[in-house]
C-alpha positions as CSV (number, residue, x, y, z in Angstrom):
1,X,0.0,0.0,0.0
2,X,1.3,3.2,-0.8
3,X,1.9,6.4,1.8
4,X,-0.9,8.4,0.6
5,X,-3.5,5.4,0.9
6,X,-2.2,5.1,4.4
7,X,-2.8,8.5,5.3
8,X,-6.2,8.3,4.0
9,X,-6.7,5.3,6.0
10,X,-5.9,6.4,9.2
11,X,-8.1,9.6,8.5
12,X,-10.9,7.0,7.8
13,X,-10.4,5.5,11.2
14,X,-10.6,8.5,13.0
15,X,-13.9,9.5,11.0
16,X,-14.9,6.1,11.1
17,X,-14.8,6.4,15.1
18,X,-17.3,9.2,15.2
19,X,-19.5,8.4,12.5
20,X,-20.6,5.4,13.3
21,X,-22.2,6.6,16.2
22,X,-24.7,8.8,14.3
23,X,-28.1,7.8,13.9
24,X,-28.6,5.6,10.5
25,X,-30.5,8.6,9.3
26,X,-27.3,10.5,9.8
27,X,-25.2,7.9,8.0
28,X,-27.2,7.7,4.9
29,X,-28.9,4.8,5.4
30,X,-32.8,4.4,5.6
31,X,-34.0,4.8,9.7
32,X,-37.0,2.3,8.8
33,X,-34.8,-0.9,7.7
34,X,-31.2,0.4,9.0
35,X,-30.1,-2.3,12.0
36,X,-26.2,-1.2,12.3
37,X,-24.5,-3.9,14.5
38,X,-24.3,-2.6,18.5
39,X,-20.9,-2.9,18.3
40,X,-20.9,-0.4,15.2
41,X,-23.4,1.8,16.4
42,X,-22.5,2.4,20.6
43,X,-19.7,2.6,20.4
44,X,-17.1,5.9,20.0
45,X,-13.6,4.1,19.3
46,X,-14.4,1.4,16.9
47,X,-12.2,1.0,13.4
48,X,-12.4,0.4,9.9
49,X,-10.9,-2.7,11.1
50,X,-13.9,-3.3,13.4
51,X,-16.1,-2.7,10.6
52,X,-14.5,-5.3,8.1
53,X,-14.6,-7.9,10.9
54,X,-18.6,-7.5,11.1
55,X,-18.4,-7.3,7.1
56,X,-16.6,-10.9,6.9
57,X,-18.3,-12.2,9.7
58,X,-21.9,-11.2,8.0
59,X,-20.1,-12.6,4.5
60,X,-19.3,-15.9,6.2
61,X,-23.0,-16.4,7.4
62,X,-24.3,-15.6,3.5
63,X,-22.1,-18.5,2.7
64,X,-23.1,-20.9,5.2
65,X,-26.4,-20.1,4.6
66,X,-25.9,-20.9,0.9
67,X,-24.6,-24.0,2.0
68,X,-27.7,-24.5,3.9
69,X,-30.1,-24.0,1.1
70,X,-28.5,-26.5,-1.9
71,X,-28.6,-29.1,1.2
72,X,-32.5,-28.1,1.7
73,X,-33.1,-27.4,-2.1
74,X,-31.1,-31.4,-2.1
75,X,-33.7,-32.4,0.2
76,X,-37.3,-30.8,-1.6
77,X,-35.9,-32.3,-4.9
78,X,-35.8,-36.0,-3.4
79,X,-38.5,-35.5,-2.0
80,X,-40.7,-34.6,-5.2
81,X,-39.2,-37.1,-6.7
82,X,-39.8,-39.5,-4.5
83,X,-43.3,-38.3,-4.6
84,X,-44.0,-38.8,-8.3
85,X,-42.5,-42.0,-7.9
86,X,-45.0,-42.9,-5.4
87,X,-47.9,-41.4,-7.4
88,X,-46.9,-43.1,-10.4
89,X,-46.9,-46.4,-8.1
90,X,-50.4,-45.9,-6.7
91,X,-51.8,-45.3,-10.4
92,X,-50.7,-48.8,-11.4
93,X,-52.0,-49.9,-8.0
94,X,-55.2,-48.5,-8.8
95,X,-55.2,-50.2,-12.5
96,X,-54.6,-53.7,-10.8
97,X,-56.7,-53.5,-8.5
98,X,-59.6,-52.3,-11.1
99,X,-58.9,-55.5,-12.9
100,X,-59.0,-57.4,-10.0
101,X,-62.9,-56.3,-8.6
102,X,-64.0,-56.6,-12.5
103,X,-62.7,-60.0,-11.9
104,X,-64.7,-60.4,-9.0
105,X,-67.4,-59.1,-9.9
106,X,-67.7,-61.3,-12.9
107,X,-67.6,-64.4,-10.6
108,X,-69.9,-63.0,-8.4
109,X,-72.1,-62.4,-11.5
110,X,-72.0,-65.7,-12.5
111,X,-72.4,-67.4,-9.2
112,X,-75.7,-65.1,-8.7
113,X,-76.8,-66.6,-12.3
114,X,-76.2,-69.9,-11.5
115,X,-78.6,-70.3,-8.3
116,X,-81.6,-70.3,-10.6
117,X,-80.0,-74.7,-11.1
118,X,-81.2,-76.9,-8.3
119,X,-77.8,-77.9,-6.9
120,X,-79.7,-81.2,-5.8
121,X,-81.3,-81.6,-9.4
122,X,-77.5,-81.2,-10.8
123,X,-76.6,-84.0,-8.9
124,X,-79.4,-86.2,-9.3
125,X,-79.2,-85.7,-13.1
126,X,-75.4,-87.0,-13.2
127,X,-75.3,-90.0,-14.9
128,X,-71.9,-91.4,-13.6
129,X,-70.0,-90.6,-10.6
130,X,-67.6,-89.1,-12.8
131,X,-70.0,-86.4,-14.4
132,X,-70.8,-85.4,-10.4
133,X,-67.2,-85.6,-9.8
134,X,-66.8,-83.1,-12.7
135,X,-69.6,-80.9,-11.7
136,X,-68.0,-80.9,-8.0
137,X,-64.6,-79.7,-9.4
138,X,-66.1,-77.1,-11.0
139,X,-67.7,-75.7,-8.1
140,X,-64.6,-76.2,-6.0
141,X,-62.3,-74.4,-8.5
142,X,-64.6,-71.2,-9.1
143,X,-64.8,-71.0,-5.2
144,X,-61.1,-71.6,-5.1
145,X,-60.5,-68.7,-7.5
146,X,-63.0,-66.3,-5.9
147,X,-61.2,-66.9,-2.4
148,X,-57.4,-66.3,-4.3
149,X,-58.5,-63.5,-6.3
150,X,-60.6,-61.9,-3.1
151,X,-57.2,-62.5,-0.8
152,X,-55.3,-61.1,-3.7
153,X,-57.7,-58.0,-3.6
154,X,-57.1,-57.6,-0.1
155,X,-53.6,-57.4,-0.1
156,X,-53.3,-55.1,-3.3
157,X,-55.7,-53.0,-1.3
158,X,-53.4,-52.5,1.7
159,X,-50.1,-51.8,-0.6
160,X,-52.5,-48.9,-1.8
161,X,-53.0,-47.6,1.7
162,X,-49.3,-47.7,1.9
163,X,-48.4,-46.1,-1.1
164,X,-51.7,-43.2,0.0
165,X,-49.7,-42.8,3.6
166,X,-46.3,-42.7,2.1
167,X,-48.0,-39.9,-0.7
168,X,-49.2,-38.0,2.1
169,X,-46.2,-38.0,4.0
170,X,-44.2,-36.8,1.3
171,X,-46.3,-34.0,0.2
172,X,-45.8,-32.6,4.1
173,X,-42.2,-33.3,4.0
174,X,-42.0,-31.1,1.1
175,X,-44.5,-28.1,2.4
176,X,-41.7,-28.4,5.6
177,X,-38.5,-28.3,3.5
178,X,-40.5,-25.7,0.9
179,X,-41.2,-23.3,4.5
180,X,-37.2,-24.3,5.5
181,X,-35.9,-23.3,2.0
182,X,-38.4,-19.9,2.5
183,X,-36.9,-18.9,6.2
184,X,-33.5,-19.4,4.6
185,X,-34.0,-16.8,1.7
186,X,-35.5,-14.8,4.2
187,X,-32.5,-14.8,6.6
188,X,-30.1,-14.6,3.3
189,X,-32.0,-11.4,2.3
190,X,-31.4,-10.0,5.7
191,X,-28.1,-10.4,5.8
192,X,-27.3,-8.7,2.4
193,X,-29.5,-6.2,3.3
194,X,-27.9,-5.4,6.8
195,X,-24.2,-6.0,4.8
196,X,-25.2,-3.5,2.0
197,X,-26.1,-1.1,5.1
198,X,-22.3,-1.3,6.6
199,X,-20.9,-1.1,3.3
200,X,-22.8,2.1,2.7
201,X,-21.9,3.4,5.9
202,X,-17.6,2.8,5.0
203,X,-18.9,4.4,1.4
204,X,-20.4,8.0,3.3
205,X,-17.5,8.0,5.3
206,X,-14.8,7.5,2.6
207,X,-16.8,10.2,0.3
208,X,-15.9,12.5,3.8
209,X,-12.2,11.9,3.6
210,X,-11.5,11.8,0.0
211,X,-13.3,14.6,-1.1
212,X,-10.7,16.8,0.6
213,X,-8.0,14.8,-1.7
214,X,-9.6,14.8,-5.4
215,X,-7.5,16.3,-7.7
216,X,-4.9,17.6,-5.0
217,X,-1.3,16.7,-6.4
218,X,0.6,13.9,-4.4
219,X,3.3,15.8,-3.2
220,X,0.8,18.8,-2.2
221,X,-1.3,16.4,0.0
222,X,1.8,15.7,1.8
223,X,2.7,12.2,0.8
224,X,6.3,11.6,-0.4
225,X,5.8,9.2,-3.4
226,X,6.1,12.3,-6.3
227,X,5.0,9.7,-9.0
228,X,1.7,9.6,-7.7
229,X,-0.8,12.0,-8.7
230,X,-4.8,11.8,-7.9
231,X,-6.4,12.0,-11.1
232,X,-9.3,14.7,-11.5
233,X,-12.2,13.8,-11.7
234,X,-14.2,12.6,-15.0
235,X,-16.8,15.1,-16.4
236,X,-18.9,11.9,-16.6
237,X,-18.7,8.1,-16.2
238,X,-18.8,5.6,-19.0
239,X,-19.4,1.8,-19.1
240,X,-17.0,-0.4,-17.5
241,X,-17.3,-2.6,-20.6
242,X,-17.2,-2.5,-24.1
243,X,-19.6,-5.3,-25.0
244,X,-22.0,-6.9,-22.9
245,X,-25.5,-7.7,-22.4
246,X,-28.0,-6.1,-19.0
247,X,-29.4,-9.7,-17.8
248,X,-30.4,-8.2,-14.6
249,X,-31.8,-4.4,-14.2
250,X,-31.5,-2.1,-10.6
251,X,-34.3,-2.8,-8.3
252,X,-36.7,-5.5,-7.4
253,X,-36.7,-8.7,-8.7
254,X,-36.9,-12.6,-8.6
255,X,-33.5,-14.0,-6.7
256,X,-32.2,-16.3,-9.4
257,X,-30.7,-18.5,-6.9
258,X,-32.5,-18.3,-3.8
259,X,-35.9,-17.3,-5.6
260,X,-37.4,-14.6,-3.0
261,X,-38.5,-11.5,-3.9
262,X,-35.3,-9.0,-3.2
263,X,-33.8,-6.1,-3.8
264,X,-30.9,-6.2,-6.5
265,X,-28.7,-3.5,-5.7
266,X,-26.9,-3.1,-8.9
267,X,-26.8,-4.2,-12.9
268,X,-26.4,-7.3,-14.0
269,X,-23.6,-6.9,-17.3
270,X,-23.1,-10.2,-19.1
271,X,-20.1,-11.2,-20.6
272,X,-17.7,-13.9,-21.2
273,X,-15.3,-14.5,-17.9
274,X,-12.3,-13.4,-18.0
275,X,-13.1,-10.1,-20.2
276,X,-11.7,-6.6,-19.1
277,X,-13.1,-4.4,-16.9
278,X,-12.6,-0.4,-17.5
279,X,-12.1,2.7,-14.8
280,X,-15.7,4.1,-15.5
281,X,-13.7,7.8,-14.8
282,X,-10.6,8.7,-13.1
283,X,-9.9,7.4,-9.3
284,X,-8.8,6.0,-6.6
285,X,-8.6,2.0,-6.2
286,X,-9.9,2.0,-2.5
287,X,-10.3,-1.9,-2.1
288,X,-9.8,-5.4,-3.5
289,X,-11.5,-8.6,-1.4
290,X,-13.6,-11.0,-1.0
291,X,-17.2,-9.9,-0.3
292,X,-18.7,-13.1,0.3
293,X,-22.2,-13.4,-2.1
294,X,-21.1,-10.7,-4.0
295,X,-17.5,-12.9,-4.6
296,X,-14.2,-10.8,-5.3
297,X,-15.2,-6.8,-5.2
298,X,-13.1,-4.3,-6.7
299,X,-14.2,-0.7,-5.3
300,X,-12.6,2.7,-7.0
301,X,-13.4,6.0,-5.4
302,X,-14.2,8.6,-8.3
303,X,-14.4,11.6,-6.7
304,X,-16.7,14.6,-7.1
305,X,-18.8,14.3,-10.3
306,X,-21.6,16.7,-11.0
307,X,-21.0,18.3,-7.2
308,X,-21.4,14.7,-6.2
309,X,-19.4,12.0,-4.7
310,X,-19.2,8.6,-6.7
311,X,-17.7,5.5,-5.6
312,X,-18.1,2.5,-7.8
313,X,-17.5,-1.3,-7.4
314,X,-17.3,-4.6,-9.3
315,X,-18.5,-7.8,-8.4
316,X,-18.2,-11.4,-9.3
317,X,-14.7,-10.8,-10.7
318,X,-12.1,-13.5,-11.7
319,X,-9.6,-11.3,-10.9
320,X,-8.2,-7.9,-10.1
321,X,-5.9,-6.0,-11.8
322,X,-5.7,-2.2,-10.5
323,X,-4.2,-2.7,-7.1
324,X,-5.6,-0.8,-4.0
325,X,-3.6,2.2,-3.0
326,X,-3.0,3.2,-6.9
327,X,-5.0,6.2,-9.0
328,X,-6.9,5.1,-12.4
329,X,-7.8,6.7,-15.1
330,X,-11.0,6.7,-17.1
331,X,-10.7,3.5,-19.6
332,X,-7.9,2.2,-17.6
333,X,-8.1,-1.7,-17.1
334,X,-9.0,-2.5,-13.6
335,X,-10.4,-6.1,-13.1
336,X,-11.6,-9.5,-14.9
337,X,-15.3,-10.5,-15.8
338,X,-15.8,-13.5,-13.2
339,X,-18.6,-15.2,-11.8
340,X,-17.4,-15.6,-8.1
341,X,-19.8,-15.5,-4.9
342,X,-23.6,-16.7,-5.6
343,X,-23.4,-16.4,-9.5
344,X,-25.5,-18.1,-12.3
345,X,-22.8,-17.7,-14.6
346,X,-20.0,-14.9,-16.6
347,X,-21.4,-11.5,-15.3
348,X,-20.4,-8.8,-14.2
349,X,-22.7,-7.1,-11.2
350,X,-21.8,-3.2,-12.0
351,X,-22.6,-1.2,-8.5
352,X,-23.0,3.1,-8.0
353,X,-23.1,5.0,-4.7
354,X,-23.5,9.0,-5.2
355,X,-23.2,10.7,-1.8
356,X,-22.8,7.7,0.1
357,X,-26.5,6.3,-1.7
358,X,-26.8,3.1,-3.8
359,X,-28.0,4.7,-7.1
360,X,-29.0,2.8,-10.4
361,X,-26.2,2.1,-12.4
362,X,-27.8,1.9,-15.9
363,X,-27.8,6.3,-14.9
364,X,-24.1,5.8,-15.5
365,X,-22.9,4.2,-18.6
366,X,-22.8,7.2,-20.7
């Protein structure tokens, strides 16, 4: 890290110790839906390094609770197929045991026909023993086959009961795991939510310190390195890549992975991995790590644009190439399309704060 990004460090820790004790109001954030951590709130001495503690420690719990839901979403998938198997096993059930009462009922239509013949006349009217022999087989056969075929009913019957329990069990094992994977996307939704809150926080405070430095030679700011000069600011941002396609706009919308209803913070830009990123203006590389659902982040401090302060950041990357400490310049190469963190695929997720506020970046391209 070079001298000037320790400098502006150490400022931010000394900020970062009294701001985090305003009100979330006073922070930036909304007071309805802001819940700061106590630690980050109460108290008066705590650091940047506090701060990136409760980030990873937040990040962490987004992973584990990814973790969580492919072992649940595991779980509701064996579980419907399990219960398709067993529906598809109590359809054929039902066909047998439809053949088997048409069988039945048959016999039983037979036998009802057959009482209009004296038994006692039958027998009278044999002329051999072996014609009353015959005519007593008969009878013994058809009542042999009504008692195997009625037995036979019986069990088929109870394997259907089975199959109708084991049914019903399923389909409340999957409302359960359905209500599991639901609390889950709830809790993952809080925890961005309260980790896009603390980043926005860092974000207000950074726009405090740095404005003070934009465009302020290296040498004039006090720092010894004379090769390094803070770029001015842009007139204007532009894309951060050439090519690429919006899969995913600013605002509400359908998780892809987790499926709840969420808030997507930033634009979705598709494009093959490993394509370059671009400085959207001139800046200052303030970070490169890894930001747990949002995978590898690159964040570059732009400075005043338009009498406002604009930080940017790039998420899902493969890889970084600007290094943190070091100024940028508009069109600069600064980082590798990825698909890190809890990605569908080669994307990268383009993010905007102006005056310390998530802001939509599609405003931005140029």
């Amino acid at each position: 890290m070079r001298p000037r990004w320790k400098r502006a460090v150490l400022v931010l820790c000394t900020v970062l110790g009294m701001s985090l004790a305003l009100s979330p109001a006073q922070a930036g954030a909304d007071p309805a839906t802001a819940s700061p951590s106590p630690k980050a709130s109460s108290t008066g001495d705590t650091t940047i390094v506090d701060v990136r503690a409760q980030l990873d420690d937040l990040q962490q719990q987004q992973e584990d609770l990814v973790v969580q839901k492919a072992q649940a979403q595991d779980k509701l998938t064996a579980s419907k197929n399990q219960l398709t198997t067993t529906q598809t096993q109590i359809a054929a059930q039902k066909q047998q045991l439809s053949v088997l009462k048409t069988q039945l009922g048959q016999i039983a239509l037979q036998q009802f026909q057959d009482r209009g013949l004296n038994t006692t006349a039958m027998i009278l009217a044999s002329s051999t023993s072996d014609d009353l022999l015959n005519y007593m087989t008969a009878m013994q056969q058809v009542s042999d086959t009504t008692n195997t075929l009625f037995t036979t009913y019986q069990v088929q019957q109870a394997t259907l009961q089975d199959l109708e329990n084991t049914e019903q069990a399923t389909i409340n094992a999957i409302s359960e795991e359905q209500s599991s994977i639901d609390t889950l996307n709830k809790q993952t939704s809080d925890k961005i939510a309260q980790t896009s809150l603390l980043l926005n926080s860092m974000i207000a405070i950074a726009a405090a310190v740095n404005n003070s430095l934009a465009g302020v030679d290296a040498v004039g700011a006090g720092v010894t390195d004379p090769t390094l000069k803070v770029p001015d600011p842009s007139p204007a941002l532009k894309s951060p890549l050439i090519s690429y396609k919006i899969t995913s706009p600013f605002g509400m919308r359908i998780h892809p992975i987790t499926g709840a209803y969420t808030f997507h913070d930033g634009l979705d830009m598709a494009a093959s991995c490993g394509t370059t990123i671009v400085a959207p203006g001139n800046g200052f590389v303030m970070d490169y790590y890894w930001a747990g659902a949002y995978g590898n982040r690159l964040v570059i401090d732009n400075g005043i644009i338009n009498g406002h302060h604009v930080v940017t950041s790039f998420n899902h990357l493969s890889g970084g190439i600007a290094q943190p400490g070091t100024s940028v310049v508009q069109g600069q190469a600064v980082a590798l399309v990825g698909t890190t963190g809890e990605s569908t695929g080669c994307h990268l997720h383009y993010m905007v704060w102006s005056d310390g506020q998530i802001e939509d970046p599609a405003t931005y391209l140029g």
